[in-house]
Every structure is written in structure tokens, then in C-alpha cells.
Wavefront OBJ file of the C-alpha trace (Angstrom):
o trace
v -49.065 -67.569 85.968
v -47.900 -64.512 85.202
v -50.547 -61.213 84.698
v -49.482 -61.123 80.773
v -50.433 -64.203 80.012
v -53.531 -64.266 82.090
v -54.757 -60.950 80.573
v -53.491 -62.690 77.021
v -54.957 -65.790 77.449
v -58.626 -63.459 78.153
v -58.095 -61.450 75.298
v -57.728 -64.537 72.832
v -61.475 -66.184 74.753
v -62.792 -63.001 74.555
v -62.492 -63.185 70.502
v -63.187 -66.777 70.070
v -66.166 -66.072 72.468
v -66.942 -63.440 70.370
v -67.168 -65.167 66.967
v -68.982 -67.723 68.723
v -71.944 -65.423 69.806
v -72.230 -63.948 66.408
v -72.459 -67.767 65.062
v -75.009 -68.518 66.824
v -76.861 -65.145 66.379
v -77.132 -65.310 62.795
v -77.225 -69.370 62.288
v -79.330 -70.571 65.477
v -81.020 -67.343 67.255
v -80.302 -69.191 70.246
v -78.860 -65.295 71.778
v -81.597 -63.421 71.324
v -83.250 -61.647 73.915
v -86.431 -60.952 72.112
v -87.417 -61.486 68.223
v -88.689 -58.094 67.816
v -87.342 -56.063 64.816
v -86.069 -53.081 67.032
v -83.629 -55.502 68.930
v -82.396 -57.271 65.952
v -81.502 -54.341 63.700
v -79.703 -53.015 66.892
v -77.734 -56.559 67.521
v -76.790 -56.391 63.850
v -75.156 -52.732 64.170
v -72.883 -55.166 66.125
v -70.757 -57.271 64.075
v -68.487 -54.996 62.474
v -67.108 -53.227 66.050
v -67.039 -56.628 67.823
v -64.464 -57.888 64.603
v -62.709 -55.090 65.128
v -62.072 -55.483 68.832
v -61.584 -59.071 68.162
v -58.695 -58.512 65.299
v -57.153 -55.925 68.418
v -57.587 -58.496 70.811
v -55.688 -61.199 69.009
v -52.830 -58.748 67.755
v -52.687 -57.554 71.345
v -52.804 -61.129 73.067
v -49.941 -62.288 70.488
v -47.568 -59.451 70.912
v -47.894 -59.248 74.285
v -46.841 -63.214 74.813
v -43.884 -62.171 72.543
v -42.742 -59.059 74.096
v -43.774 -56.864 71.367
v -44.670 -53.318 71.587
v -47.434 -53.267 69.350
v -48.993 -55.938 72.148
v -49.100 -53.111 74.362
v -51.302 -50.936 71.491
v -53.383 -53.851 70.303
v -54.114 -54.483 73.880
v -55.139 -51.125 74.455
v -57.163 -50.547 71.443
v -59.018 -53.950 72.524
v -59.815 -52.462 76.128
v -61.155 -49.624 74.496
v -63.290 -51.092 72.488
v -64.669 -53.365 75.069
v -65.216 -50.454 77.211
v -67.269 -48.811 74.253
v -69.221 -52.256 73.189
v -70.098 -52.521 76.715
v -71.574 -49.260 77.537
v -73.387 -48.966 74.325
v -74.947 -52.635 74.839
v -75.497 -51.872 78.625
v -77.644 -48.079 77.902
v -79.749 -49.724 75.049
v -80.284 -52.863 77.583
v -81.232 -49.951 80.282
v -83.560 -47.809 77.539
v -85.383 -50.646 76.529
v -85.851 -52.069 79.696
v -84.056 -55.326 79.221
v -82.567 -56.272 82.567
v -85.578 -56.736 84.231
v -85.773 -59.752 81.985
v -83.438 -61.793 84.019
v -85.116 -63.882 86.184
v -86.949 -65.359 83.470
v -84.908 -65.001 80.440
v -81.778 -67.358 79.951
v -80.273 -64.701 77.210
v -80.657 -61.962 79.444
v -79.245 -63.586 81.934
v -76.352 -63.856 79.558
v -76.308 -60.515 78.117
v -75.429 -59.660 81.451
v -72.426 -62.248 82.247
v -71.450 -60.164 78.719
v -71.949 -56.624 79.677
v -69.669 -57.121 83.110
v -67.536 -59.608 81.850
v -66.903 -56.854 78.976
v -66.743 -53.678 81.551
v -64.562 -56.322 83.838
v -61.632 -57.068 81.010
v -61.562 -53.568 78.921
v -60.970 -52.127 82.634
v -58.441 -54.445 84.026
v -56.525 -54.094 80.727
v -56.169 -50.434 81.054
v -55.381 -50.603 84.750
v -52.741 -52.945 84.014
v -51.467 -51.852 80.902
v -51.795 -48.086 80.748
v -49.046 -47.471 83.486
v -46.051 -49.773 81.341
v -46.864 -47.328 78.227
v -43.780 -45.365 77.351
v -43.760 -41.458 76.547
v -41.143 -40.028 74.022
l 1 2 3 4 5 6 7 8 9 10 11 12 13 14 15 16 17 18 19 20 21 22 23 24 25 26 27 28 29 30 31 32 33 34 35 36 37 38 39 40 41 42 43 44 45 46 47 48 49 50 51 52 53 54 55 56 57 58 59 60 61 62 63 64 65 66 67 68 69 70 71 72 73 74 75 76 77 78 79 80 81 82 83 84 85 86 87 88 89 90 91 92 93 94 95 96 97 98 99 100 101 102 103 104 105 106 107 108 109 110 111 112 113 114 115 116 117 118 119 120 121 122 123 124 125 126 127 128 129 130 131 132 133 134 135 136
């Protein structure tokens, strides 16, 4: 299978995924690390950054499987964001001492398949992508 559609086929999971979570955050709870106020307002800072990298990763995943230019951009603008999402989620997870929650904390444990899963994709799209961009 070619790279493309691999890294396409990620960025379209990556928003379903996405939309998912935030489901489940606001209807269930079943995501949430801790039910303490100062987590929650932070999650909910959330929502409009993760739509936005989820409208870039869909443009970007469909104009990439088409050939389009603007695939290229899309794509970009979604690795960016991932990048940012990530690093922000991963320093508030380090400040409030978060990831020593793992071992006993299914969420946490989560949070984390997230945060590198996150760091993971906005990376590999830049490697990948970032070299076929063409300067005028």
C-alpha cells in the first residue's frame, strides 16, 4: 500500500477517533482521567483545536488520495496541529503529575496511547510530506 494512502487512511482515523473521544467526554465521562474541576475546564479548552485539526485532517486525507495540492497543505496544517495538541496535552499531563497514573488508571493509560500516537503521526507527516512541497 502505498505511503499516501497509509498516511491518508491515519489522518481520516485520527478525526473519526477524534470525534469519538469528545463523544464520549461530554456524553459518558468514560475519558476522564480525574473528575476534578482543574482537569475538566482544561479538557474542555480542547474541542475547538481538535475540530480544527480534524476539518485539516479530512481536507488533507481527501486531496491527497486525489492528487490535489491543497492535500499537501491540509496535510500539513493537520501535522501541525497534532504536533501542538500533543505537546500542550503532554506538559499539562507532566505539570500535574498525570503519568504516574498509569499503572492504575485505564484513561491514563490511554491518554498516553494519545499523546505518542499524536507526536507519532504529526511527525511522520512532516517527514514525509515536507520534502514533496514545492517553492516558487
Amino acid at each position: 500500500m502505498p505511503t499516501i494512502t497509509v498516511l491518508s487512511a491515519l489522518l481520516i482515523i485520527t478525526a473519526v477517533a477524534t470525534i469519538c473521544y469528545w463523544a464520549d467526554f461530554y456524553i459518558r465521562g468514560g475519558v476522564h482521567v480525574t473528575k476534578e474541576d482543574w482537569y475538566l475546564k482544561f479538557e474542555r479548552a480542547f474541542p475547538p483545536a481538535d475540530l480544527w485539526m480534524s476539518v485539516c485532517a479530512v481536507i488533507g486525507a481527501a486531496g491527497l488520495l486525489t492528487g490535489q495540492a491543497y492535500g499537501l497543505v491540509f496535510a500539513l496544517l493537520a501535522a501541525g496541529s497534532l504536533l501542538f495538541l500533543a505537546l500542550m496535552d503532554i506538559t499539562f499531563n507532566i505539570q500535574n503529575n498525570l503519568y504516574p497514573l498509569i499503572p492504575t488508571s485505564s484513561q491514563m493509560k490511554f491518554e498516553l496511547l494519545i499523546n505518542l500516537r499524536t507526536l507519532g503521526l504529526g511527525a511522520a507527516l512532516i517527514v514525509y510530506l515536507a520534502p514533496r512541497i514545492a517553492f516558487l
